[in-house]
C-alpha positions as CSV (number, residue, x, y, z in Angstrom):
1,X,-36.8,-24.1,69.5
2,X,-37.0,-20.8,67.8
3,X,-33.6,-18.5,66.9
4,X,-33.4,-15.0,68.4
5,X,-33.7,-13.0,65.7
6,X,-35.1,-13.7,62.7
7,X,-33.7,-11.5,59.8
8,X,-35.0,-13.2,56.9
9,X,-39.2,-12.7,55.7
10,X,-40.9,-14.5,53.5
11,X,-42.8,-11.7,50.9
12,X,-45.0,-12.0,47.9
13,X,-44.2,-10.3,44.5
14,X,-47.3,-9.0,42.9
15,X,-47.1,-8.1,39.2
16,X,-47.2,-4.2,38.1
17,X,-49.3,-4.6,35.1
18,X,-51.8,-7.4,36.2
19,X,-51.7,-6.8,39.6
20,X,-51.6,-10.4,40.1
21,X,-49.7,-12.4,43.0
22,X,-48.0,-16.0,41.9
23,X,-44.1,-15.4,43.1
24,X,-42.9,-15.5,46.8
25,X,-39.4,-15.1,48.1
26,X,-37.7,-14.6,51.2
27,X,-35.6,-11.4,52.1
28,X,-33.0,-10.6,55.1
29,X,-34.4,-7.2,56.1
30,X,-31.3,-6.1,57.5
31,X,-29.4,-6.4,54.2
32,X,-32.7,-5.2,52.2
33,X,-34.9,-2.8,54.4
34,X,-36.1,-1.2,51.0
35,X,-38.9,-3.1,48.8
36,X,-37.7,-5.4,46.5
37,X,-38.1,-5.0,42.3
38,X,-37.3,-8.1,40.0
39,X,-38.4,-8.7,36.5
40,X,-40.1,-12.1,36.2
41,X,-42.2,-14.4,33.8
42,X,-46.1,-13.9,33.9
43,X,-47.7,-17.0,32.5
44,X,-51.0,-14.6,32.0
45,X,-49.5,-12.0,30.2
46,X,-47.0,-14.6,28.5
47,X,-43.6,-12.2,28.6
48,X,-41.3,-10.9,31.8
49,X,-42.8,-8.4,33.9
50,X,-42.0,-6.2,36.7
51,X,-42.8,-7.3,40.0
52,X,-42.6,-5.8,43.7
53,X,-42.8,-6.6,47.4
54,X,-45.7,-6.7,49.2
55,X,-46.9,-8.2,52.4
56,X,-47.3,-12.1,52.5
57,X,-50.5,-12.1,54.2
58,X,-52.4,-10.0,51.6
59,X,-55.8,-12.6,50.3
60,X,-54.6,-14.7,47.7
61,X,-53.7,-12.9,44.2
62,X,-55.5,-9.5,46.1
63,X,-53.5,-6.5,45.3
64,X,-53.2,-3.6,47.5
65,X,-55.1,-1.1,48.0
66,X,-53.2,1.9,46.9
């Protein structure tokens, strides 16, 4: 069975400079409503990165269409 109210979403980080998608994390949405921005390790670009939220759903390493 199910618990009323979920408050905690699974999201993908996509990388700012590569714009690729290999780290996923979950977030409690009440705490957090905002997007989430945490520095990270690239293994393609070889050094620590910036990377943001974006939807879990997205095609795999597909990044938005801004």
């Amino acid at each position: 069975m199910a618990k009323k109210g979920v408050k905690r979403k699974i999201v993908g980080l996509i990388s700012e400079e590569s714009g690729e998608r290999i780290y996923y994390t979950a977030k409690n949405t009440l705490n957090t409503p905002e997007k989430l921005t945490l520095r990270k390790y690239s293994p393609k670009l070889r050094r620590h990165v910036t990377f943001t939220e974006t939807k879990k759903n997205l095609g795999r390493n597909e990044a938005p269409k801004r």
